[in-house]
mmCIF file of the N, C-alpha and C atoms, coordinates in Angstrom:
data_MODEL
# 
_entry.id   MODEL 
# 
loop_
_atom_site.group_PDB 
_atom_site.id 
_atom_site.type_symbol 
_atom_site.label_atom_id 
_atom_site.label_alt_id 
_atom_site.label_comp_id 
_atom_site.label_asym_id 
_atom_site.label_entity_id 
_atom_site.label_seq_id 
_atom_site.pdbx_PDB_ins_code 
_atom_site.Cartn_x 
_atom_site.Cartn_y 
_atom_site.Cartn_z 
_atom_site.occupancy 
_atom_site.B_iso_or_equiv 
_atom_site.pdbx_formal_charge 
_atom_site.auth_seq_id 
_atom_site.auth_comp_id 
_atom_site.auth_asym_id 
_atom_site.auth_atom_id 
_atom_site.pdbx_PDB_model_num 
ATOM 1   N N  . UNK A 1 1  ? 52.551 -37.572  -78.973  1.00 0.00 ? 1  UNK A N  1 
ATOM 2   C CA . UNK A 1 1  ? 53.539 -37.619  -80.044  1.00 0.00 ? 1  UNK A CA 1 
ATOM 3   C C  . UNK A 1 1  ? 54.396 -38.869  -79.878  1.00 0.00 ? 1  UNK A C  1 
ATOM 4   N N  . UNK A 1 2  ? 54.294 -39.575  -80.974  1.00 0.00 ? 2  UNK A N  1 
ATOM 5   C CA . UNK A 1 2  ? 55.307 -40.616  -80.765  1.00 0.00 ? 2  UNK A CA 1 
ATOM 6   C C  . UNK A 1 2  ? 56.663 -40.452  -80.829  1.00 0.00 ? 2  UNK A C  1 
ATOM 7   N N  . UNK A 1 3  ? 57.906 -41.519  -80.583  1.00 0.00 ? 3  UNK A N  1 
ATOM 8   C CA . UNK A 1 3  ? 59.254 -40.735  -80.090  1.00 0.00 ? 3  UNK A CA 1 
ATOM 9   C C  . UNK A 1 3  ? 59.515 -41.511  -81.954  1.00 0.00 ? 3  UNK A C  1 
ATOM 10  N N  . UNK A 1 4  ? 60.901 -41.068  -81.759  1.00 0.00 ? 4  UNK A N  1 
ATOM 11  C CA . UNK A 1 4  ? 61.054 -41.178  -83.472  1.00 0.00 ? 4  UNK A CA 1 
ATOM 12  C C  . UNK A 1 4  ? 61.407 -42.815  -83.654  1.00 0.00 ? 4  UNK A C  1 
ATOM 13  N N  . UNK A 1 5  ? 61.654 -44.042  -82.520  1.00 0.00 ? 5  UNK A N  1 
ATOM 14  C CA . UNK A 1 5  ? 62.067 -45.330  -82.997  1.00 0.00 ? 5  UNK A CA 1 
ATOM 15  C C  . UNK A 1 5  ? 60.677 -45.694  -83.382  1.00 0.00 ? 5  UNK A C  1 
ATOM 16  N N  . UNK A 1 6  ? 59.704 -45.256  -82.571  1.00 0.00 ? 6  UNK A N  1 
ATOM 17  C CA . UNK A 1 6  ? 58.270 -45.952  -82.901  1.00 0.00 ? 6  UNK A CA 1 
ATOM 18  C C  . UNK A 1 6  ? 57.841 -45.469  -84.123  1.00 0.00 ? 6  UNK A C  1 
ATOM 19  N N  . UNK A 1 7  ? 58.092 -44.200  -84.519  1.00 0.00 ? 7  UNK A N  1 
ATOM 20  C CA . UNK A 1 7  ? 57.702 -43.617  -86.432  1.00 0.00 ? 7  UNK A CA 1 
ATOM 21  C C  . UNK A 1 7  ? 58.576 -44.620  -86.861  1.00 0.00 ? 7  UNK A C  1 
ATOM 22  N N  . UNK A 1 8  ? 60.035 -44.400  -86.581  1.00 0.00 ? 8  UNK A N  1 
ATOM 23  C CA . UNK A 1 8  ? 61.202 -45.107  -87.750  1.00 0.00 ? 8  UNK A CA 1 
ATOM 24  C C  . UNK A 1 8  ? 60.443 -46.925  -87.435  1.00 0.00 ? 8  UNK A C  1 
ATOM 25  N N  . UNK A 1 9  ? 60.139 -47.724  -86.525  1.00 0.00 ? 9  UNK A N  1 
ATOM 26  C CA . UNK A 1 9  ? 59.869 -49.020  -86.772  1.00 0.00 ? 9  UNK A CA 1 
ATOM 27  C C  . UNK A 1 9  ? 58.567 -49.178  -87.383  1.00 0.00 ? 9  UNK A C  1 
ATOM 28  N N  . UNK A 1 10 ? 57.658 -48.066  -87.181  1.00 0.00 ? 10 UNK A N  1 
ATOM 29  C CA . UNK A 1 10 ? 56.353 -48.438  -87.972  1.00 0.00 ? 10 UNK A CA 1 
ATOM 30  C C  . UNK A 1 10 ? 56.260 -48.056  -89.783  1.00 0.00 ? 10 UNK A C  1 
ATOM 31  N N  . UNK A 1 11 ? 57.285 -47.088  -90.261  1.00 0.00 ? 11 UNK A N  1 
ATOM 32  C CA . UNK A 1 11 ? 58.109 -46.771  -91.629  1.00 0.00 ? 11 UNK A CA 1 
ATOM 33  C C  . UNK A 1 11 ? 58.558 -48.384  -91.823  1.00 0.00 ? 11 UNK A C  1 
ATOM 34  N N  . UNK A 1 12 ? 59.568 -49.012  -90.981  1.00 0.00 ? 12 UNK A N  1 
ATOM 35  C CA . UNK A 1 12 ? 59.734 -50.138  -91.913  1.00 0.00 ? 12 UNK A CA 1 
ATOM 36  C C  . UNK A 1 12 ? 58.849 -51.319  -91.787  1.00 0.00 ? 12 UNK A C  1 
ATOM 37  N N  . UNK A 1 13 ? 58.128 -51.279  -90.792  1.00 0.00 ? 13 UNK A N  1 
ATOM 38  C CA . UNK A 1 13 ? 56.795 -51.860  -91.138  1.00 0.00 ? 13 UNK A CA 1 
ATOM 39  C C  . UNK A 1 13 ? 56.042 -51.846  -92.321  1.00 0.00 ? 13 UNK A C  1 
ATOM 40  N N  . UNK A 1 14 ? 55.808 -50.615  -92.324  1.00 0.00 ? 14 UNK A N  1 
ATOM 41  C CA . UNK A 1 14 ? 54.816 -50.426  -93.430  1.00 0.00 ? 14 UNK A CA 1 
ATOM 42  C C  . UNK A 1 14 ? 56.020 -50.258  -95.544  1.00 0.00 ? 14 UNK A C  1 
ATOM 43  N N  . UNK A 1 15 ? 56.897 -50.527  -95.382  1.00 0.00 ? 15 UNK A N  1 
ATOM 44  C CA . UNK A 1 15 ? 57.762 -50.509  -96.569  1.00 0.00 ? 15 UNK A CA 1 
ATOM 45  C C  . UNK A 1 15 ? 57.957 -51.941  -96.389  1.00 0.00 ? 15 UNK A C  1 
ATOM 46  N N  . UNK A 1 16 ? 58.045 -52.978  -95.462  1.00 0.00 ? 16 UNK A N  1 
ATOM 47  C CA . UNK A 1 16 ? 58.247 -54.350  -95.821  1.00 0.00 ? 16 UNK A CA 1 
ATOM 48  C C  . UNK A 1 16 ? 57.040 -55.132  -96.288  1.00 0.00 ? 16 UNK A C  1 
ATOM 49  N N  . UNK A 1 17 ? 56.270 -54.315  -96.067  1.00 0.00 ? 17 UNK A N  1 
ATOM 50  C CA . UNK A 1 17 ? 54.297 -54.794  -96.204  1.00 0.00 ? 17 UNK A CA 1 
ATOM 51  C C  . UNK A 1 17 ? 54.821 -54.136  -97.866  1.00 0.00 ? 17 UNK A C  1 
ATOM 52  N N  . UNK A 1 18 ? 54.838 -52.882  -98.447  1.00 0.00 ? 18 UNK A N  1 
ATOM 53  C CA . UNK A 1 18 ? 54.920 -52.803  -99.426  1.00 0.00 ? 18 UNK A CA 1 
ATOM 54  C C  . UNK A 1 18 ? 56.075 -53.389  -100.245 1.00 0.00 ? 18 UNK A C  1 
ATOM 55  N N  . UNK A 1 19 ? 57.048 -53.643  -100.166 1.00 0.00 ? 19 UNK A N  1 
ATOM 56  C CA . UNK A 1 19 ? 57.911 -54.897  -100.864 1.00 0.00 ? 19 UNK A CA 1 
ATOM 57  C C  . UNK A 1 19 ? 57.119 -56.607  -100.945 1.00 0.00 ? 19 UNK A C  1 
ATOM 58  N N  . UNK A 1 20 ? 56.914 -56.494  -100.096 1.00 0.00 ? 20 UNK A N  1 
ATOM 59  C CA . UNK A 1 20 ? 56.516 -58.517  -99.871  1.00 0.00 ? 20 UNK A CA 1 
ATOM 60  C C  . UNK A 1 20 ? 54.996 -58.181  -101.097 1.00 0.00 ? 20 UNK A C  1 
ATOM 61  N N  . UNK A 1 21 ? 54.113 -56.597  -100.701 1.00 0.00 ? 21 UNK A N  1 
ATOM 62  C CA . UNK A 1 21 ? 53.088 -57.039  -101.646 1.00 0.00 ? 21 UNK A CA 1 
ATOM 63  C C  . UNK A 1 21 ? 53.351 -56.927  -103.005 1.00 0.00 ? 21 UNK A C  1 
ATOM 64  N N  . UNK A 1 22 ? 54.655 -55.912  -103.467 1.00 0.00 ? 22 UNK A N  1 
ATOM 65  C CA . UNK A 1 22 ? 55.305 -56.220  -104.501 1.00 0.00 ? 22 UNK A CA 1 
ATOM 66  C C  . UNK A 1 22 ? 55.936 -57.365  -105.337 1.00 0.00 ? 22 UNK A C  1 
ATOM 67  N N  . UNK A 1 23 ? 56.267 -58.129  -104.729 1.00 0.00 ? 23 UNK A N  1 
ATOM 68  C CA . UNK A 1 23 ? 57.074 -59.472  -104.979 1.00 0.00 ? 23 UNK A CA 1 
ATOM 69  C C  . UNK A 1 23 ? 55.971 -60.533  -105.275 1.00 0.00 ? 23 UNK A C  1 
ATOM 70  N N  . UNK A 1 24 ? 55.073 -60.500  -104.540 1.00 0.00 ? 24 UNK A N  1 
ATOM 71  C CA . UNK A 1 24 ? 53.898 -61.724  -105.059 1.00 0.00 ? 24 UNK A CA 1 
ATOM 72  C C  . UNK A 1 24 ? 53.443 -61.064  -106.122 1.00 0.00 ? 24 UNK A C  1 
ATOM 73  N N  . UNK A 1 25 ? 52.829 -59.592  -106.184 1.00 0.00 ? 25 UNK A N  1 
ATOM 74  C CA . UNK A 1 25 ? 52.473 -59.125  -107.193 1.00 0.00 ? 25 UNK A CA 1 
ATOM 75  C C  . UNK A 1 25 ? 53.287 -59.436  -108.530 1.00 0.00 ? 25 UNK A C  1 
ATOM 76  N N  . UNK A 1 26 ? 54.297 -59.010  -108.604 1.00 0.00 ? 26 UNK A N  1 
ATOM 77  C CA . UNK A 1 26 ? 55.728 -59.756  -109.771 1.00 0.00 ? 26 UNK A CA 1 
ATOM 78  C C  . UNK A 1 26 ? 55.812 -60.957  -109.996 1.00 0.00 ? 26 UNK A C  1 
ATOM 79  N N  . UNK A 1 27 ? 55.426 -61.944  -109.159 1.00 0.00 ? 27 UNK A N  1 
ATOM 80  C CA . UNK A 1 27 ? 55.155 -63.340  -109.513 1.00 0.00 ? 27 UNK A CA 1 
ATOM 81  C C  . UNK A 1 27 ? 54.141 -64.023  -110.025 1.00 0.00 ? 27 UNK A C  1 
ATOM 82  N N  . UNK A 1 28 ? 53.114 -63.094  -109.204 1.00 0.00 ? 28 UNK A N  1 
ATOM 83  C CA . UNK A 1 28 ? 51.974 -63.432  -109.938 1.00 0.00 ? 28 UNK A CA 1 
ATOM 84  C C  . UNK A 1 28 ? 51.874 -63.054  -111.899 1.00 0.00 ? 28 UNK A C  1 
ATOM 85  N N  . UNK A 1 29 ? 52.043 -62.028  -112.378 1.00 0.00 ? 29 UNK A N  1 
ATOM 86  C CA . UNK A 1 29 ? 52.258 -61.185  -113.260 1.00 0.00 ? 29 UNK A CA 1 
ATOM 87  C C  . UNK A 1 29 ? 53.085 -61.885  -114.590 1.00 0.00 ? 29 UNK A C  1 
ATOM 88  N N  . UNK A 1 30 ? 54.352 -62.735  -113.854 1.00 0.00 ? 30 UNK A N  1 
ATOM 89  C CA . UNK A 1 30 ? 55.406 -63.538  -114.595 1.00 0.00 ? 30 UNK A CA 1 
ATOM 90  C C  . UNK A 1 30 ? 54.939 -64.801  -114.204 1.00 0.00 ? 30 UNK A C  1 
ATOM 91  N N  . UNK A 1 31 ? 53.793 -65.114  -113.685 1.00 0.00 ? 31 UNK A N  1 
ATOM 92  C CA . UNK A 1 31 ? 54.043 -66.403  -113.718 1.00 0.00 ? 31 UNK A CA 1 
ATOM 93  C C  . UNK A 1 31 ? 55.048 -67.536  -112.721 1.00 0.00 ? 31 UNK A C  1 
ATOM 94  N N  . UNK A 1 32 ? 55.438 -66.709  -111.724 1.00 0.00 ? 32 UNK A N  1 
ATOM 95  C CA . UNK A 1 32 ? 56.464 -67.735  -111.138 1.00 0.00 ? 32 UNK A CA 1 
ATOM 96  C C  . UNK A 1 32 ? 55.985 -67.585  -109.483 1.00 0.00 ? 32 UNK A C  1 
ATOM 97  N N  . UNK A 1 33 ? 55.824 -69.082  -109.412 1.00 0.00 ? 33 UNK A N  1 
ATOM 98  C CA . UNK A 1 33 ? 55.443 -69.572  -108.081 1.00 0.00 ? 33 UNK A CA 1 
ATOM 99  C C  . UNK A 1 33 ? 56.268 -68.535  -106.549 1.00 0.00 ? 33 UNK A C  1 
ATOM 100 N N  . UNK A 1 34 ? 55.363 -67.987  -106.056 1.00 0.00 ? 34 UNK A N  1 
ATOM 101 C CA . UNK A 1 34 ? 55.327 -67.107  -104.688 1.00 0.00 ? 34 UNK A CA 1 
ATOM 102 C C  . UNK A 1 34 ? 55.072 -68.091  -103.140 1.00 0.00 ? 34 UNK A C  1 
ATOM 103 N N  . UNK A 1 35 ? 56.226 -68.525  -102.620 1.00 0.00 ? 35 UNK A N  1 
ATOM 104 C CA . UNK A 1 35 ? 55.787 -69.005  -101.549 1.00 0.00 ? 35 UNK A CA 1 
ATOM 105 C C  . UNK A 1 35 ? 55.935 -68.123  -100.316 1.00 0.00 ? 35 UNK A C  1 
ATOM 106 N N  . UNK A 1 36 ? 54.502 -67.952  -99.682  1.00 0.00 ? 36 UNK A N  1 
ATOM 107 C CA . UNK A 1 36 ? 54.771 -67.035  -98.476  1.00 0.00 ? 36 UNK A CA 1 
ATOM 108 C C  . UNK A 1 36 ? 54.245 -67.787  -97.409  1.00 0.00 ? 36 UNK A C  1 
ATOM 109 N N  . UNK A 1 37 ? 54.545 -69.227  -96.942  1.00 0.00 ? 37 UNK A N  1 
ATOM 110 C CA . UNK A 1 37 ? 54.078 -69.332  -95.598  1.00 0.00 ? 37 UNK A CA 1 
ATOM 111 C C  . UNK A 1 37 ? 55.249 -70.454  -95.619  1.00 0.00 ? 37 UNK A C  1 
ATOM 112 N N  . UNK A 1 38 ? 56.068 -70.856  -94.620  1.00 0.00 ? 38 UNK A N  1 
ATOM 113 C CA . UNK A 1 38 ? 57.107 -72.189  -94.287  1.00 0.00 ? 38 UNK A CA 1 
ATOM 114 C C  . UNK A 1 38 ? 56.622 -73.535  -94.520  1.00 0.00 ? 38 UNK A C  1 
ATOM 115 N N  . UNK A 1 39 ? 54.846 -73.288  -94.353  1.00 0.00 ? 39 UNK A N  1 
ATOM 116 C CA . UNK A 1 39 ? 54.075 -74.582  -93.984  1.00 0.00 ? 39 UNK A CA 1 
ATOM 117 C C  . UNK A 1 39 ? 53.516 -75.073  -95.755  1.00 0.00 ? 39 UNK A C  1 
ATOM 118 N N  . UNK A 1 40 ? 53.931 -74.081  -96.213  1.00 0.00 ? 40 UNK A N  1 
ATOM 119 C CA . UNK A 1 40 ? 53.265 -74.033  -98.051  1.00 0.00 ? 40 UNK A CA 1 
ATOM 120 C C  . UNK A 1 40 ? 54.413 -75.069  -98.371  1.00 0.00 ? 40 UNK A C  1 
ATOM 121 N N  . UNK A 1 41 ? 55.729 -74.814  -98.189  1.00 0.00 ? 41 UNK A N  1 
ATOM 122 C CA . UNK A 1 41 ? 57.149 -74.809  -98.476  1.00 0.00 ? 41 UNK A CA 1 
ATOM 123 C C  . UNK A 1 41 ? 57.199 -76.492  -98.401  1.00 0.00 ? 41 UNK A C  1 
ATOM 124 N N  . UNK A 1 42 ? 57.205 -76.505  -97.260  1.00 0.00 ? 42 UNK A N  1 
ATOM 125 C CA . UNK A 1 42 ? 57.223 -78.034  -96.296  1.00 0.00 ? 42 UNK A CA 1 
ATOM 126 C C  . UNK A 1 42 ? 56.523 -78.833  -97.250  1.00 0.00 ? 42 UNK A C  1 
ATOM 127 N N  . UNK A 1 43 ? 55.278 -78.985  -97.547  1.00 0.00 ? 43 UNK A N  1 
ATOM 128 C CA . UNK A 1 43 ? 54.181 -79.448  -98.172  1.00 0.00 ? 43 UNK A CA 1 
ATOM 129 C C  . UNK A 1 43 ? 54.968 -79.508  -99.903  1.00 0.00 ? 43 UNK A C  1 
ATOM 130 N N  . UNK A 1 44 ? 54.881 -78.409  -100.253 1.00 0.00 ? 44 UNK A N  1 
ATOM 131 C CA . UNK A 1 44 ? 55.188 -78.798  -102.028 1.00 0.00 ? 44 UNK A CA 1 
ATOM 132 C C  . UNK A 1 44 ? 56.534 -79.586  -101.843 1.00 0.00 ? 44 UNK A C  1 
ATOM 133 N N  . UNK A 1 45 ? 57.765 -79.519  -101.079 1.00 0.00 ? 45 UNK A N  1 
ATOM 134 C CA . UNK A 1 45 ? 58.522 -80.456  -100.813 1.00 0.00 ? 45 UNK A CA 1 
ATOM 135 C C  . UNK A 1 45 ? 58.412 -81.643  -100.462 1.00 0.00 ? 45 UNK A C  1 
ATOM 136 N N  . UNK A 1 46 ? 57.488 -82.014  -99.874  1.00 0.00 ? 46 UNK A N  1 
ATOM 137 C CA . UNK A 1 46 ? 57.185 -83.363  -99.489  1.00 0.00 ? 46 UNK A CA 1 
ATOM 138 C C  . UNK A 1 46 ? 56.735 -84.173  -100.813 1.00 0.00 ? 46 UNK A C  1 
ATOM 139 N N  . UNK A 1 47 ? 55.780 -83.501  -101.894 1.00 0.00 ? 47 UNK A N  1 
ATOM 140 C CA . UNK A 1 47 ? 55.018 -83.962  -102.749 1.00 0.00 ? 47 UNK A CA 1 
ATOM 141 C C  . UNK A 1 47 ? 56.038 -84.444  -103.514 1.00 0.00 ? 47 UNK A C  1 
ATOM 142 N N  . UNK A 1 48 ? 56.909 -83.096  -103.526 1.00 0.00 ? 48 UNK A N  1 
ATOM 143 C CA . UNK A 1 48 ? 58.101 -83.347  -105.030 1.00 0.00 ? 48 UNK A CA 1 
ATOM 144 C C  . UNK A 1 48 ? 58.820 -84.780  -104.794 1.00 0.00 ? 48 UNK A C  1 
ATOM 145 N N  . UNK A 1 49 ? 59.342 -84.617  -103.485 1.00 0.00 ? 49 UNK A N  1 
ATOM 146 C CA . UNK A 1 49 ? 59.952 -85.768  -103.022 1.00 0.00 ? 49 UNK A CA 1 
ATOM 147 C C  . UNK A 1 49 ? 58.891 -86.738  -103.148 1.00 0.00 ? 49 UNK A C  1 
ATOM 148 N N  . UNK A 1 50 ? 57.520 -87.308  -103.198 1.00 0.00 ? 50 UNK A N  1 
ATOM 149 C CA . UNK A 1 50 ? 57.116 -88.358  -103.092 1.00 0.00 ? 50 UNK A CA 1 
ATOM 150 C C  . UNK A 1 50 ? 56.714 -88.752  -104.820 1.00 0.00 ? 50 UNK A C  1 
ATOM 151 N N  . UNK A 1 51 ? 57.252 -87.730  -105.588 1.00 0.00 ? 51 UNK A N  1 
ATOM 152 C CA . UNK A 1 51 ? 56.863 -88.083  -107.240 1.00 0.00 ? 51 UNK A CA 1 
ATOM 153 C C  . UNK A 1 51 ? 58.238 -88.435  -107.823 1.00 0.00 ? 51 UNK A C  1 
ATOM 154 N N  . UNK A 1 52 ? 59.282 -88.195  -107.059 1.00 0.00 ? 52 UNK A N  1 
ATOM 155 C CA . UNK A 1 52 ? 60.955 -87.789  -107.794 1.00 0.00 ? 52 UNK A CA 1 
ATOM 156 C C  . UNK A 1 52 ? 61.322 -89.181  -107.099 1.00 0.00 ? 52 UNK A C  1 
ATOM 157 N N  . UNK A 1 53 ? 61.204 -89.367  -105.799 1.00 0.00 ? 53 UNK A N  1 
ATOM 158 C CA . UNK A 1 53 ? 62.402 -90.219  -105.295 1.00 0.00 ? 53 UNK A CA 1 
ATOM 159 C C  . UNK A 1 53 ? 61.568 -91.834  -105.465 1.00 0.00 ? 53 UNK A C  1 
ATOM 160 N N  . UNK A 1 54 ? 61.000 -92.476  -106.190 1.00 0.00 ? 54 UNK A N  1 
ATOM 161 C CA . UNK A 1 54 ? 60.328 -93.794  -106.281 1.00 0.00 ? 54 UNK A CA 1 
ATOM 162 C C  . UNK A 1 54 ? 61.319 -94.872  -105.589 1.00 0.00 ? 54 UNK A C  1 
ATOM 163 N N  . UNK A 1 55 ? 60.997 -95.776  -105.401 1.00 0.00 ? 55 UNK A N  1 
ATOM 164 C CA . UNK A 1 55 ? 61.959 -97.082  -104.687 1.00 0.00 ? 55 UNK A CA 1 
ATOM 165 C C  . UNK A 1 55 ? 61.867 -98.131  -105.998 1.00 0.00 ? 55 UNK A C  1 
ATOM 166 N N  . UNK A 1 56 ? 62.977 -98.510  -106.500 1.00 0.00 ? 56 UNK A N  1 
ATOM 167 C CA . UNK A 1 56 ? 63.129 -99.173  -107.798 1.00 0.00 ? 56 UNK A CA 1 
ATOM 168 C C  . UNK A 1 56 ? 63.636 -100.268 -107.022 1.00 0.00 ? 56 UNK A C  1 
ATOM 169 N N  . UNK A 1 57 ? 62.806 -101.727 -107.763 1.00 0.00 ? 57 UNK A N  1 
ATOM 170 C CA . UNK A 1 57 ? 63.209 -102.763 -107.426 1.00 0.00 ? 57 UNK A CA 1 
ATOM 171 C C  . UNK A 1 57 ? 64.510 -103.491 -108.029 1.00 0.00 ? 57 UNK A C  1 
ATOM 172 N N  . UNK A 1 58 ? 65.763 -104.488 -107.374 1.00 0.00 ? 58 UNK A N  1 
ATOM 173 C CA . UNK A 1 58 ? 66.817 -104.186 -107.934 1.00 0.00 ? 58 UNK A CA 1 
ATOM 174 C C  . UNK A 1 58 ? 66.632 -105.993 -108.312 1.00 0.00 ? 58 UNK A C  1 
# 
């Protein structure tokens, strides 16, 4: 028998697995960009910054 922190931490285990698959699901659905990894994040930031910030000659 497990003691009740190991039920109660594997409950919010398994309810943060069902929120996070909720939320991409909702994005996907509407249409609005879901980032789930830091390394996704990093990357589309870098791009934006290399299309937005140009070096203008003065």
């Amino acid at each position: 028998m497990k003691s009740t922190s190991e039920t109660g931490h594997l409950k919010n285990i398994a309810n943060f697995q069902d929120l996070t698959h909720f939320a991409r699901r909702l994005s996907v659905e509407n249409g609005i960009p879901c980032l789930t990894s830091m390394d996704t994040v990093e990357a589309i930031l870098k791009v934006i910054e290399s299309v937005t910030f140009k070096p203008e000659a003065m």
